[in-house]
Backbone bond lengths (Angstrom), bond angles and torsions (degrees), N, CA, C in turn:
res aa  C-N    CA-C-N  psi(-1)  N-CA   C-N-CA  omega(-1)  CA-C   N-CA-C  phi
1 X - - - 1.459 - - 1.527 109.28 -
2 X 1.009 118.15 137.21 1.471 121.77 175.55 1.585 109.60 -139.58
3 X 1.275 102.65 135.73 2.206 118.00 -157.33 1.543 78.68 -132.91
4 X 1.096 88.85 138.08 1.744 130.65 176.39 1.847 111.00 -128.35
5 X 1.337 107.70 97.41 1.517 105.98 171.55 1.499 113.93 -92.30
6 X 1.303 97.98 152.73 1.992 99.27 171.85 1.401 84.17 -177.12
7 X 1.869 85.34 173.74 1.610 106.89 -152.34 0.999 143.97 108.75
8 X 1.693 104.84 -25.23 1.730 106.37 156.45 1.480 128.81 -54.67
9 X 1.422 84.82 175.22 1.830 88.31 167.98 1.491 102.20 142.93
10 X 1.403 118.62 -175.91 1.045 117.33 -166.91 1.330 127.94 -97.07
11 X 1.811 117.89 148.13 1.890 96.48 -150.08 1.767 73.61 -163.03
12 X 1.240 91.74 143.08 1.756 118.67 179.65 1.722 112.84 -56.03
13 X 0.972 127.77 166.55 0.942 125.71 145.19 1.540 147.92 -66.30
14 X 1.037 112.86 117.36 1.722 117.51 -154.06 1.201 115.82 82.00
15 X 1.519 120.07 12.11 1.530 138.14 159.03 1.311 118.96 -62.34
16 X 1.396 127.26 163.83 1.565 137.88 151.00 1.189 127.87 -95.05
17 X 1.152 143.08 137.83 1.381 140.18 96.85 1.499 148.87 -88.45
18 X 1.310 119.63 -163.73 1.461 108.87 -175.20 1.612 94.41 -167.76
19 X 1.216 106.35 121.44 1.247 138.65 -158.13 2.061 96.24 -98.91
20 X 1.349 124.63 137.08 1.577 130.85 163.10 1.444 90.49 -125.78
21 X 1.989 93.25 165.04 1.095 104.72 -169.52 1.733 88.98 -160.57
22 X 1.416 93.51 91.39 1.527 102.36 178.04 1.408 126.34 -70.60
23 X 1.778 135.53 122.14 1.417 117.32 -170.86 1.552 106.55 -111.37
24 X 1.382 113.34 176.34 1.152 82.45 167.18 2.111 88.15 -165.25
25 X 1.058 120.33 -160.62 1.652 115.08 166.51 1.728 98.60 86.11
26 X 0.982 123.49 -52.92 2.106 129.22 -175.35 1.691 108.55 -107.28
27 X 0.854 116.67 164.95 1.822 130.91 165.43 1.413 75.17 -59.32
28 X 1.405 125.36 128.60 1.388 142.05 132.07 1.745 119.17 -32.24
29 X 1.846 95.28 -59.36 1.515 90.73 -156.96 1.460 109.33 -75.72
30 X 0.789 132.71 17.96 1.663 164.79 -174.68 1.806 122.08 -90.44
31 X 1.315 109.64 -13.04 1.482 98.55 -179.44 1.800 91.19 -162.10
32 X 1.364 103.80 150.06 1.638 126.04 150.08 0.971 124.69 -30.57
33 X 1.482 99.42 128.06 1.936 96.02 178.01 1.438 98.33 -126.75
34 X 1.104 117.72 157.08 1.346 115.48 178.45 1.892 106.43 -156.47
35 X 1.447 119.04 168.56 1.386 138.48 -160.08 1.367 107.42 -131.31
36 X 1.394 115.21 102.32 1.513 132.94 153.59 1.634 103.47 -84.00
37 X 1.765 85.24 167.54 1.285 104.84 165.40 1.492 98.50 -176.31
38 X 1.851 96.84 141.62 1.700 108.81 -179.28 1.703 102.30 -134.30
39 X 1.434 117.88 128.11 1.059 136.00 -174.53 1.748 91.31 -100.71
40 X 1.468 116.24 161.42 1.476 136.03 -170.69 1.477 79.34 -70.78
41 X 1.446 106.51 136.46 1.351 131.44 146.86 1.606 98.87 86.63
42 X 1.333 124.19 3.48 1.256 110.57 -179.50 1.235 137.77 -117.03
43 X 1.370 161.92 -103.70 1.399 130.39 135.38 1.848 89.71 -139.06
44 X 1.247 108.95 172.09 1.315 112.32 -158.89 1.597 124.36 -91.72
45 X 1.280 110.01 120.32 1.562 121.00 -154.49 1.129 116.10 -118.08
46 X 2.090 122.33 130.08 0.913 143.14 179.77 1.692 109.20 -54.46
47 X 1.930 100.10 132.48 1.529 96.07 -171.09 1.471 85.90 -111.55
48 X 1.596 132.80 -58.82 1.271 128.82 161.81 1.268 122.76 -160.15
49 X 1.040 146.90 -163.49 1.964 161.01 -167.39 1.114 107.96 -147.07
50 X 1.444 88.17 152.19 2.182 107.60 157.09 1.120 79.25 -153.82
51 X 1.577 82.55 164.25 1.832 127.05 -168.77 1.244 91.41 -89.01
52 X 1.367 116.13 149.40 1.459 136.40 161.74 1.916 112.85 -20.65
53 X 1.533 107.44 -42.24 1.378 104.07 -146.33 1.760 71.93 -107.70
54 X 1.213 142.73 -10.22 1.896 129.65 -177.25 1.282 104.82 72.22
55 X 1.605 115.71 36.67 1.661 126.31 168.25 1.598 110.41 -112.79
56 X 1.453 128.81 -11.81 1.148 120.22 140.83 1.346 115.46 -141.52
57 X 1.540 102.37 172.46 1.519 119.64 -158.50 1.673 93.49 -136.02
58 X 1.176 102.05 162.82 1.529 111.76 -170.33 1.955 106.20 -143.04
59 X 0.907 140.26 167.19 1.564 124.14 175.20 1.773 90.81 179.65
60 X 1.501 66.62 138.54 1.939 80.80 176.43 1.523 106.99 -70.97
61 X 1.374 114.66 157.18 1.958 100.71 159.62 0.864 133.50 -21.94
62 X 1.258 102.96 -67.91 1.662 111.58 -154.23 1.480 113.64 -66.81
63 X 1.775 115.40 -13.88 1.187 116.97 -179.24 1.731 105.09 -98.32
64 X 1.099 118.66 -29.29 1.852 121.62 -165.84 1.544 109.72 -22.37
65 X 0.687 121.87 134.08 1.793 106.27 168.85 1.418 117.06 97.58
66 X 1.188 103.08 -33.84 1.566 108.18 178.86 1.480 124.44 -119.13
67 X 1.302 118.82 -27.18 1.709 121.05 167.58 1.569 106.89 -97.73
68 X 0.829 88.02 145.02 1.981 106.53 162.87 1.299 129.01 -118.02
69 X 1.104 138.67 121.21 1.370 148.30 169.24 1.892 103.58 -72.49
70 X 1.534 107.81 141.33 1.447 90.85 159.35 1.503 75.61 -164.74
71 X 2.120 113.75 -176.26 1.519 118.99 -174.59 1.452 86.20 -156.85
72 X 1.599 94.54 153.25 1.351 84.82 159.41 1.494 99.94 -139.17
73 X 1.032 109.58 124.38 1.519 122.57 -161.04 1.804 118.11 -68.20
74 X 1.157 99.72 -22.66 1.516 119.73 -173.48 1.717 96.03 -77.33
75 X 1.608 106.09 -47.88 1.929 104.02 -176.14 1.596 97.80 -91.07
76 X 1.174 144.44 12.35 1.541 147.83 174.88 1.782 96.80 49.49
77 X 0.927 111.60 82.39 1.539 110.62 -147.70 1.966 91.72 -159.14
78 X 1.125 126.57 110.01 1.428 128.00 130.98 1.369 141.75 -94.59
79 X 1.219 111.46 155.73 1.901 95.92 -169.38 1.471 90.95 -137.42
80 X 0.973 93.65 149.40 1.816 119.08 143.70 1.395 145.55 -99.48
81 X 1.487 129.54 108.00 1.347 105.44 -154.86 1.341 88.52 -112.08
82 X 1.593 116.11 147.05 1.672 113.88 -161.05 1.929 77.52 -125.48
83 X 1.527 97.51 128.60 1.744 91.34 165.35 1.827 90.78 -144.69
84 X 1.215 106.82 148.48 1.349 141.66 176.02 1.732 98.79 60.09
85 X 1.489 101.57 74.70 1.278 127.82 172.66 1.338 110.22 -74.93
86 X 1.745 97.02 131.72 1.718 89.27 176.75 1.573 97.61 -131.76
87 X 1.328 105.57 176.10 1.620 99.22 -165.06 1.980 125.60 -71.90
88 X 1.471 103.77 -27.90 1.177 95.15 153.86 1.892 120.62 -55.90
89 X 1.122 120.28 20.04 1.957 93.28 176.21 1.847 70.99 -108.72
90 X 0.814 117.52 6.65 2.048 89.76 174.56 1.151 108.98 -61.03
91 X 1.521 118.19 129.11 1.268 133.71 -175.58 1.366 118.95 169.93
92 X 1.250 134.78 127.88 1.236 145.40 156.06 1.600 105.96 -20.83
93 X 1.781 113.87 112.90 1.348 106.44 175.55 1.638 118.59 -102.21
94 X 1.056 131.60 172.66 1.674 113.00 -160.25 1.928 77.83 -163.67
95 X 1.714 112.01 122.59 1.067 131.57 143.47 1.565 121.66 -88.62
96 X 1.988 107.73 137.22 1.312 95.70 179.37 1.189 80.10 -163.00
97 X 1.550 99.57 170.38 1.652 118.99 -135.20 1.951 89.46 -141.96
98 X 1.842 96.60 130.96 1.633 93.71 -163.44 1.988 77.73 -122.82
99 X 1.350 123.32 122.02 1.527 138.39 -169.63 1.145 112.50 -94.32
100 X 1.349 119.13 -16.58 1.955 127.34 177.24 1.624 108.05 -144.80
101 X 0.985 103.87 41.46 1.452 112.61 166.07 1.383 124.42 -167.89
102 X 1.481 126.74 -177.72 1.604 140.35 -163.18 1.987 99.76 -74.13
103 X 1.262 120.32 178.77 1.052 155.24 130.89 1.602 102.96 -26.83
104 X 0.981 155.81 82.90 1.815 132.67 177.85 1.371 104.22 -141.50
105 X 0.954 115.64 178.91 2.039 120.15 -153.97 1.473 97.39 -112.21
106 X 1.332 118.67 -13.59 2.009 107.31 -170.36 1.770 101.22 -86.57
107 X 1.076 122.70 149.90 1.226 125.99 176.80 1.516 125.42 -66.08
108 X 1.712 95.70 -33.52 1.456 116.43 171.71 1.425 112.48 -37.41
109 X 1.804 114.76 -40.77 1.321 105.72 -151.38 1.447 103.88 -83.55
110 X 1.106 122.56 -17.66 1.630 118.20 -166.87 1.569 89.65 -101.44
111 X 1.509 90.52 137.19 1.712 95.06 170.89 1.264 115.58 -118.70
112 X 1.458 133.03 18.40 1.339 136.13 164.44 1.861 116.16 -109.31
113 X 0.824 107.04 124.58 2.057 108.96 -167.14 1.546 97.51 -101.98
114 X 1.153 151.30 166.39 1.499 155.87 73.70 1.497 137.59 -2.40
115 X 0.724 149.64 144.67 1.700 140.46 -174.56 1.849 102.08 -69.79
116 X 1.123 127.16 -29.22 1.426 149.00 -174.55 1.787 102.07 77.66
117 X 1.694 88.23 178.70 1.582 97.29 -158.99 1.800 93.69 -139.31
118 X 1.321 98.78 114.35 1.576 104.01 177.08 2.097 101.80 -57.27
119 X 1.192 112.41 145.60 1.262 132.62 162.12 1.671 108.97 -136.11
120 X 1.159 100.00 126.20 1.668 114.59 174.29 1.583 125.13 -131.43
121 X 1.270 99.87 110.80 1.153 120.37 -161.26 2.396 112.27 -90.40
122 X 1.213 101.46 82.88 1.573 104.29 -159.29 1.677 106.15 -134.59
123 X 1.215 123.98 140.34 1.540 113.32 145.31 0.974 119.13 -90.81
């Protein structure tokens, strides 16, 4: 499997973006995708998941309410849509793809990564 993220960049506070995460190499609609992110100095933290089929979603705290997960299985394509961004989510974001298992928040479980996509969150 090989994931291609883009879409970062830099966005105000209480701004949007929306993050893709192109796959490609396996049936897409076939495995877990899920959303890291690692800020300088910190260790690398679950943002959220969907299930193979984009019937559930999973999200850490700090994001509930404000990011969305969605896929569209036909463009092998997941996104992230980040709205009312505040400057703590700055951090390097990293899509990765888990092929024999659930939706789940540890990094361990997915064994395919993305190159990741800086997001910076500043006025």
């Amino acid at each position: 499997v090989q994931l291609q993220a883009f879409g970062g960049g830099l966005a105000q506070p209480g701004g949007s973006l929306r993050l893709s995460c192109a796959a490609s190499g396996r049936p897409f609609s076939r495995y877990a995708m899920g959303w890291f992110r690692q800020a300088p100095g910190k260790e690398r933290e679950f943002v959220g998941a969907i299930s193979w089929s984009g019937g559930s979603t999973y999200y850490a705290d700090s994001v509930k309410g404000r990011f969305t997960i969605s896929r569209d299985n036909t463009k092998n394509t997941v996104y992230l849509q980040m709205n009312s961004l505040k400057p703590e989510d700055t951090a390097v974001y990293y899509c990765a793809a888990n092929i024999v298992g659930r939706a789940g928040s540890s990094p361990t479980e997915y064994g395919y990564w993305g190159q990741g996509t800086q997001v910076t969150v500043s006025s």
